[in-house]
N, C-alpha and C positions, 0 to 999 in steps of 0.2 A: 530754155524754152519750156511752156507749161507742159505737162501731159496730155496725150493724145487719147480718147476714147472711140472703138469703135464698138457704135450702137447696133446688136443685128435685131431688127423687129418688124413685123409687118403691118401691124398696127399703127397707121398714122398716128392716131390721139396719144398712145403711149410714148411713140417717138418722137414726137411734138415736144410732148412734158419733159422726157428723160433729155432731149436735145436743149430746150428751153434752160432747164436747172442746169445741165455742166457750164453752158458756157458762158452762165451769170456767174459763176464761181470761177472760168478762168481756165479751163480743160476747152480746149480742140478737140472737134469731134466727125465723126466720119460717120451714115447711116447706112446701113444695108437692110434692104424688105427682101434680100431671099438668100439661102444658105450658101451659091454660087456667087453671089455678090461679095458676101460675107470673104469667102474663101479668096476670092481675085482683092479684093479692099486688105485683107489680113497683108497679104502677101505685096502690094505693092505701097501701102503707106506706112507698115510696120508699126499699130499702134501702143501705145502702150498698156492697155487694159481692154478686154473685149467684155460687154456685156449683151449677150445671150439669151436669143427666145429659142424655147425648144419647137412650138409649132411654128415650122415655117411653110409655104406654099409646095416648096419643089426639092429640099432636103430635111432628113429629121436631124434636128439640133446635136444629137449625139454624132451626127457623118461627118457635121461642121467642127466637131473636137477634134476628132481624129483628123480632119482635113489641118487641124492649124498646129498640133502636138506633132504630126508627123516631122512637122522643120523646127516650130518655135515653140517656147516656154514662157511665151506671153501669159499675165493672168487673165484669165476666163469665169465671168462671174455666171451663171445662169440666174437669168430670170422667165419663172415660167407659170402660168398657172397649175401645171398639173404638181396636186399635192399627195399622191401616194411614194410612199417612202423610196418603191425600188423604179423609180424615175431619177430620185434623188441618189441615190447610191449607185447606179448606172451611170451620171454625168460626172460623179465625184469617180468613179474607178476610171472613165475613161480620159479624163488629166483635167476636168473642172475646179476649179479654185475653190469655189463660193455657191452658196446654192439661196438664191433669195425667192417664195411664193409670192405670186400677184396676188392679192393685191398687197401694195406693200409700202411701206412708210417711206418718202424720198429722205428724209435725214438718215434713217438705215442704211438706204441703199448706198447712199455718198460714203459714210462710215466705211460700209464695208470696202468699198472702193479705196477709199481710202488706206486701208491695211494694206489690200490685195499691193498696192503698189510700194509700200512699204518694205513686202516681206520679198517684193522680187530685186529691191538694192542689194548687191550685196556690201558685207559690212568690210572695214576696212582691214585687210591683213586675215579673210576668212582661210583658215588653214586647207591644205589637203592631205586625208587620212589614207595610206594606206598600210596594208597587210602585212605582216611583217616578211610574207613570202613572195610578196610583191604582187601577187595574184590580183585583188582589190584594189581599185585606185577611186576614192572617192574625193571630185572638186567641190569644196562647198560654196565655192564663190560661184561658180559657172554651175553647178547644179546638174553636173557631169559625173558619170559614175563607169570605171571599165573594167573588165573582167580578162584577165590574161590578154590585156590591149588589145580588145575588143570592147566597144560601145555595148553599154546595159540599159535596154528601153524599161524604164520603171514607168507604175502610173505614178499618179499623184499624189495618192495615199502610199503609196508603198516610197516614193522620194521621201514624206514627212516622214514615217518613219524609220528610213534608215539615216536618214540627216538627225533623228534624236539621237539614236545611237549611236555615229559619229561625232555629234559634240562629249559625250560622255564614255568615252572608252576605258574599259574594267572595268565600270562601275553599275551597281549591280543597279536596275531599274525596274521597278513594282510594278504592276500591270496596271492599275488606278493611275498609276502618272503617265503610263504612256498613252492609255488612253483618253487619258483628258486635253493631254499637250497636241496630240493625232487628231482625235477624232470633235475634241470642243467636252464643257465639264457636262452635257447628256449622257457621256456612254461609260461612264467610269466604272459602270458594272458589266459591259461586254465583252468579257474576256473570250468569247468566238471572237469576235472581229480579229483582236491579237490573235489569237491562234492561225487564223486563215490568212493575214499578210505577214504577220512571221514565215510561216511555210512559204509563200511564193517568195520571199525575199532568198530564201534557201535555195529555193531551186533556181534562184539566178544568181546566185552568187558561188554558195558553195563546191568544191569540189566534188563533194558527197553529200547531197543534203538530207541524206536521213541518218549521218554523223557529224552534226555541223561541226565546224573547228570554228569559226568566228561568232556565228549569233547561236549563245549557249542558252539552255531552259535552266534557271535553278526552279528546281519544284517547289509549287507553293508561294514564290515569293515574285517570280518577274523574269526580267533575260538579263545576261551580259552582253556586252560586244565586246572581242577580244582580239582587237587586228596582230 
């Protein structure tokens, strides 16, 4: 069965066009004009990819993340006009996949779409890592992470990257590669952003997190992961 989209937009003309192009390519699609629609559509047709206006009429697009992250790990693209950065860094911490500006190239937007759904197969035989004290249980197929079997709510960004670190354990990782493999190759010089979801990764993981035992600082060079 093809892939399912569900469209949240209140813009008829956009929803028009975005409805028009999936389902000449072959994508099911589902529209919602208000964040309560959006939220009752997530929930009973279960789509495979949601693309995301942030102005809506009667919820802000951020409520509708948390409204769909609270149960599922669907991907979530935003598309939205507003272009200052901490709109965009707001939708990506609160579990947003993809952050696309209106206006905006329909071959992009498909692209991306096309990843987004890509990256939530999981691949075959994807291992699960954990601690060697058993404390840490990270699924990478299921995208499940637990803490002394207790459930770990990560955002989005902080899943990518402790999923890099879980592919690559000891092995020591530069701060430029995890920033480019995280965050996309713009940020490969902001080493705050590592700093600041390193740290929260800590305080949901580690026993002690201003000793970590698993995600270690070599100075100068990057972190380890040492389950």
């Amino acid at each position: 069965m093809n892939p399912s989209v569900l469209v949240v937009e209140d813009d008829p003309q956009i929803a028009r066009a975005l409805l028009v192009n999936l389902r000449a390519r072959g994508y099911r699609t589902h529209r919602a004009a208000t964040g309560r629609q959006a939220l009752q559509l997530a929930a009973d047709e279960h789509p495979d990819v949601v693309l995301l206006d942030l102005g809506l009429p009667d919820l802000e697009g951020g409520d509708v993340i948390d409204g769909i992250r609270g149960w599922s790990s669907v991907p979530i693209i935003v598309v939205s006009a507003r272009h200052e950065s901490q709109s965009k860094v707001d939708a990506l911490d609160r579990g947003a996949d993809d952050f696309v500006t209106k206006p905006f190239a329909m071959d992009e937007l498909l692209a991306r779409l096309r990843a987004a759904l890509r990256r939530a197969q999981p691949g075959p035989g994807e291992p699960v890592v954990e601690t060697s004290d058993g404390r840490v249980r990270i699924d990478l197929a299921h995208r499940a992470v637990t803490v002394a079997g207790e459930p770990a709510r990560l955002t989005r960004l902080e899943w990518r990257l402790l999923e890099a670190f879980a592919r690559n354990p000891d092995r020591l990782i530069g701060r430029s590669e995890l920033l480019t493999s995280v965050w996309g190759p713009g940020y490969g010089d902001e080493a705050n952003y590592l700093r600041v979801y390193v740290s929260q990764l800590r305080a949901k993981l580690e026993p002690e997190p201003s000793h970590p035992r698993y995600l270690r600082t070599e100075l100068g060079m990057g972190y380890r992961f040492t389950p």
